[in-house]
C-alpha positions in Angstrom: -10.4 16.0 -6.2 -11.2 13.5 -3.4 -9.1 10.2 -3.4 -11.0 6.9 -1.9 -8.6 4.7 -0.4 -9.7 1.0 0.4 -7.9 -0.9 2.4 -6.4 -1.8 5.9 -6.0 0.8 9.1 -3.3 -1.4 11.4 -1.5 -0.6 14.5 2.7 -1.7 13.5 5.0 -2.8 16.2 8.4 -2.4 14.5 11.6 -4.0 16.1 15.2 -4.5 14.3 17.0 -7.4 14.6 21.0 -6.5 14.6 22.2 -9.1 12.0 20.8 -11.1 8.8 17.8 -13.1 8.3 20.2 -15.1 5.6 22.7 -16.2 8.4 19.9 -17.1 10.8 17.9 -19.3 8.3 19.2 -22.5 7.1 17.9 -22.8 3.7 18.1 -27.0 3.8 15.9 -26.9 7.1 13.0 -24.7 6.5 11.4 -27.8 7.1 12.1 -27.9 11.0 12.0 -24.3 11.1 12.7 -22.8 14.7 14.2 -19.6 15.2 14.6 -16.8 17.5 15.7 -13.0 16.6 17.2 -10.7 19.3 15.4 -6.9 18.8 16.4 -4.9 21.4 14.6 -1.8 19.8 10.6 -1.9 19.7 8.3 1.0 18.4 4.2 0.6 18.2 3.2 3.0 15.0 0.2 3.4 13.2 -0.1 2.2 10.0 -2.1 0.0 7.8 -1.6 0.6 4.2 -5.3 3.1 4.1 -3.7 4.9 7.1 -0.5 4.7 5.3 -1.6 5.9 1.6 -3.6 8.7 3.1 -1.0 10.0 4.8 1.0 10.6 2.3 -1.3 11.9 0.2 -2.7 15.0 3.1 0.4 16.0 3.7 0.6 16.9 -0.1 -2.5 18.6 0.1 -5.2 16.4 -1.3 -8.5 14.8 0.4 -8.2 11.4 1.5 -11.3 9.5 2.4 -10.7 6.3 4.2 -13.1 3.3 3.7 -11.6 0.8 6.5 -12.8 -1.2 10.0 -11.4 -0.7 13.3 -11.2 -2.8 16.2 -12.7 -1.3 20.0 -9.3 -0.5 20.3 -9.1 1.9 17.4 -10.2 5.6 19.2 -6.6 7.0 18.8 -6.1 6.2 15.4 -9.6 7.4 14.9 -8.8 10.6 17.1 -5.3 11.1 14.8 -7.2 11.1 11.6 -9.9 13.6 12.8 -6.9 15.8 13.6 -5.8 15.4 9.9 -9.4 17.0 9.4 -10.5 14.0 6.7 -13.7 12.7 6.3 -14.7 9.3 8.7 -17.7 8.8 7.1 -16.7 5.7 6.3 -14.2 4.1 9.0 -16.7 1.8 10.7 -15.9 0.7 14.1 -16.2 -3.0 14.9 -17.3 -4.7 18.0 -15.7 -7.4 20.0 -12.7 -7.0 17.6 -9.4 -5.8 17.8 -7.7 -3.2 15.4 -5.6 -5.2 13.2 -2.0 -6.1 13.9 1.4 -6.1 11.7 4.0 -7.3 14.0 7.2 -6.4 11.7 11.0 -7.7 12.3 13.3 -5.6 10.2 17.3 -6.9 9.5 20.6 -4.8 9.1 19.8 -5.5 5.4 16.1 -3.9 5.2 15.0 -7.6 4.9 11.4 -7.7 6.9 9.4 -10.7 8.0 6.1 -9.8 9.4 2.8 -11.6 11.3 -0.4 -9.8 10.5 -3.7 -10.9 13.0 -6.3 -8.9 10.4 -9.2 -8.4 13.3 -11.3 -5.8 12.2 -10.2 -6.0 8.8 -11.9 -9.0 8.2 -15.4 -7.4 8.5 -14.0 -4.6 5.8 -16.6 -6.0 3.2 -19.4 -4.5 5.5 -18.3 -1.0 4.1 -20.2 -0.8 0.7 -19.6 2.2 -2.2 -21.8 4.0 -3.5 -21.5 7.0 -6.0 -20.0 10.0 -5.6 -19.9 13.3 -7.2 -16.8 14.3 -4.6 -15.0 11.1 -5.8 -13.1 10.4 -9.0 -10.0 8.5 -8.0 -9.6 5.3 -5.2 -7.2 2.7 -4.8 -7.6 -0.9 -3.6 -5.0 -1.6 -1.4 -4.3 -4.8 1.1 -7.8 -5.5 3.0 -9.9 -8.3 3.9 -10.1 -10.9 0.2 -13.8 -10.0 0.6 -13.6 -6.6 0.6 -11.1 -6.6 -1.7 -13.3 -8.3 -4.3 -16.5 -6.1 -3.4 -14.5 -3.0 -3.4 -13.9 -3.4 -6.9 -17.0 -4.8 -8.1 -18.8 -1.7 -6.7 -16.2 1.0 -7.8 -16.4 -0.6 -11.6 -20.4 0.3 -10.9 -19.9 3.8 -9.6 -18.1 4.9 -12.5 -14.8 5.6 -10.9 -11.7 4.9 -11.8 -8.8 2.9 -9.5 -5.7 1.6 -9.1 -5.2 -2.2 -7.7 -2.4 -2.7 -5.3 -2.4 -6.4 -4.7 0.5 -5.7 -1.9 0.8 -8.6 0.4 -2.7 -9.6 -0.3 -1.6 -10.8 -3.2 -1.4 -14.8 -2.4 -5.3 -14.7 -1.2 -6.0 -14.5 -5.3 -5.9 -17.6 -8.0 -5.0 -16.0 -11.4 -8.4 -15.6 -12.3 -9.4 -13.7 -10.0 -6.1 -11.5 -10.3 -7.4 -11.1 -13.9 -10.5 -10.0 -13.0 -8.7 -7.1 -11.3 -6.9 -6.2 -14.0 -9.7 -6.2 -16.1 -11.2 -3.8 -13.8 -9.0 -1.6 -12.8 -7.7 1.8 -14.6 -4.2 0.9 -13.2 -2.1 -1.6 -11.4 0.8 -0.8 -8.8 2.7 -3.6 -8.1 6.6 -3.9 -6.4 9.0 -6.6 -8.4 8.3 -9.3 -6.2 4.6 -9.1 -6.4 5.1 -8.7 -10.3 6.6 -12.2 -10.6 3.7 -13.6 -8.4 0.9 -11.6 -10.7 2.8 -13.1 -13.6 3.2 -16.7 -12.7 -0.5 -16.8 -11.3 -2.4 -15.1 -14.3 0.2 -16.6 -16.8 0.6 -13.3 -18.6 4.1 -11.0 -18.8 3.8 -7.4 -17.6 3.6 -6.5 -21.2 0.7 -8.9 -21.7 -1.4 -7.6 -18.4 -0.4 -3.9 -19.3 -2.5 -4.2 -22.8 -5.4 -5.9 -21.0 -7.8 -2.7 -19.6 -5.1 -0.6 -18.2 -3.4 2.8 -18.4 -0.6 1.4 -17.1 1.2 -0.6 -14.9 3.8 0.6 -12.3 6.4 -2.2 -11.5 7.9 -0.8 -8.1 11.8 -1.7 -8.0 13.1 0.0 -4.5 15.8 2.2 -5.2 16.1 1.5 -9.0 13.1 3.7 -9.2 10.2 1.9 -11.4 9.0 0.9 -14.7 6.0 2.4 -16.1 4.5 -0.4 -18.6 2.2 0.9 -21.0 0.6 -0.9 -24.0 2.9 -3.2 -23.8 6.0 -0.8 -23.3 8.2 -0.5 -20.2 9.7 3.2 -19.8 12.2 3.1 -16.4 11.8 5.9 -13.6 14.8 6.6 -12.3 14.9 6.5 -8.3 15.5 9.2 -6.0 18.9 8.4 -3.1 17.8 8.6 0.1 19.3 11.3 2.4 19.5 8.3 4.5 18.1 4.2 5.0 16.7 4.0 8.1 12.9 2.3 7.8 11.2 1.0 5.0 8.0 0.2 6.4 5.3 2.7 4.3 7.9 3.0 1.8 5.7 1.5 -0.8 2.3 3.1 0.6 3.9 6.5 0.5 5.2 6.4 -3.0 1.5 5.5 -3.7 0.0 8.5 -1.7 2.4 10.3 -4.4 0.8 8.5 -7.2 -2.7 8.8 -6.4 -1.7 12.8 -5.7 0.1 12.6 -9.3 -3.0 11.2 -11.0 -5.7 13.6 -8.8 -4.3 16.3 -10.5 -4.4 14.8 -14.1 -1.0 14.4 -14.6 0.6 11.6 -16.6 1.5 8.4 -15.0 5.6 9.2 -15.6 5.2 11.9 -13.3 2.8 11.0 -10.9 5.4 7.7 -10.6 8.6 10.2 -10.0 6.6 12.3 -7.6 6.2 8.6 -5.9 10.0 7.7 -6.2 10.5 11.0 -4.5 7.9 10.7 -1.3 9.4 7.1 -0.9 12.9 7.8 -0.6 11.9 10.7 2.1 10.0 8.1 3.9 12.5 5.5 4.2 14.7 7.7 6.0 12.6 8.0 8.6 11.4 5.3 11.7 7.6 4.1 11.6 4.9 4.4 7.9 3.2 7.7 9.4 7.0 9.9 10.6 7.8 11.8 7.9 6.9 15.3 6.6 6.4 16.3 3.3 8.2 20.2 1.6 5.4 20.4 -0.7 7.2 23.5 -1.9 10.1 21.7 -2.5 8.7 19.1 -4.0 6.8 21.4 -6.4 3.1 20.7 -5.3 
């Protein structure tokens, strides 16, 4: 089964910064905010959580197609996925634009603060969906709010089924409109943080949100694994230890390239979700979103 991912492709330059975020920012003066953070490492990855999702999910042996917008600058990312040997028909290149940019400062304690210039991304609404008999499952992921919005609206009329995964997109949406995509969706994939903004902005508990449309829910929680809310009831996912920490940039898109993998092949969401927990845990031990390779033998795929 073919998986449609929406959402962002993005170059990621990735530095560390030695020492805390905490100790550097002076919680009663965030209001003349002006700091500096030594990084003496930098790394320029590909990412962008489309790039991201589908990476994870064709090195577990399924069929990503990627519905995103690159910038004039995009021809090796474009030239990486051809290598992969997945479909382009719908990664649109666009003019006079640069491939968008996540600029990510990581801290000894896996704390990240990134800038994101969205470029191409912005234009991502251009890309229109249309039926398809090869396509049965997509996710939503982080894009441009138009495109996010559009994306939906069109996959509600194709008849196929998806997951919404607000990620740091999340803010761009009042709670209506992050009711509307709950109402729409099949599923909802959301890590703890974003679950408390979902909840204040719509007004309704997990529980609530879980009972609205959905087949479930997945409340990520890092390495506390997840819960899986269904109908109203929260069953916990244990997480899986790392061999070791050493990047969590992707770690969220690769436990959903496990998910959507999970779900392609009709299982239930409790497994798909510990398949996740699993690809996740490899990935974080790893530098960069895209690093990583998958034992689908040992992972039983």
């Amino acid at each position: 089964m073919s998986v449609l991912i929406c959402g962002s492709l993005a170059f990621d330059t990735i530095t560390t910064f030695g020492g805390r975020f905490a100790e550097q920012i002076l919680p009663e003066q965030v209001h003349i905010l002006n700091v500096s953070f030594l990084v003496p490492t930098l790394k320029r990855e590909f990412g962008g959580c489309a790039g991201n999702i589908a990476y994870s999910l064709y090195q577990l042996g399924g069929t990503p197609y990627i519905m995103a917008t690159l910038g004039e600058d995009g021809a090796p990312y474009l030239q990486r996925m051809r290598e992969w040997g997945i479909p382009m028909d719908h990664v649109r290149t666009v003019p006079d634009s640069y491939t968008a940019q996540a600029i990510i400062i990581t801290d000894q304690t896996n704390n990240q603060i990134t800038a994101f210039h969205p470029g191409a991304m912005m234009q991502a609404h251009v890309q229109r969906i249309e039926p398809n008999p090869a396509i049965k499952l997509a996710i939503v992921a982080p894009d441009g709010r138009d495109a996010m919005i559009q994306h939906a609206e069109q996959l509600v009329a194709a008849g196929i089924p998806f997951v919404f995964d607000p990620g740091q997109g999340l803010p761009m949406f009042d709670g209506a409109d992050l009711l509307r995509f709950v109402e729409q969706a099949t599923w909802v994939a959301v890590n703890d943080y974003e679950a408390k903004m979902l909840t204040e902005r719509t007004g309704k508990s997990l529980a609530e949100l879980s009972k609205v449309n959905l087949k479930g829910l997945i409340e990520t929680l890092g390495a506390d694994g997840c819960r899986v809310w269904i109908n109203g009831e929260a069953t916990h996912v244990a997480g899986v230890k790392a061999d070791a920490v050493v990047d969590p940039t992707g770690c969220g898109d690769a436990f959903r390239g496990g998910l959507l993998y999970g779900l392609s092949q009709g299982w239930d969401l409790v497994r798909s979700v510990t398949l996740g927990n699993h690809i996740g845990a490899i990935k974080i031990a790893a530098a960069g979103p895209q690093n990583y390779t998958l034992d689908r033998a040992a992972l039983g795929v």
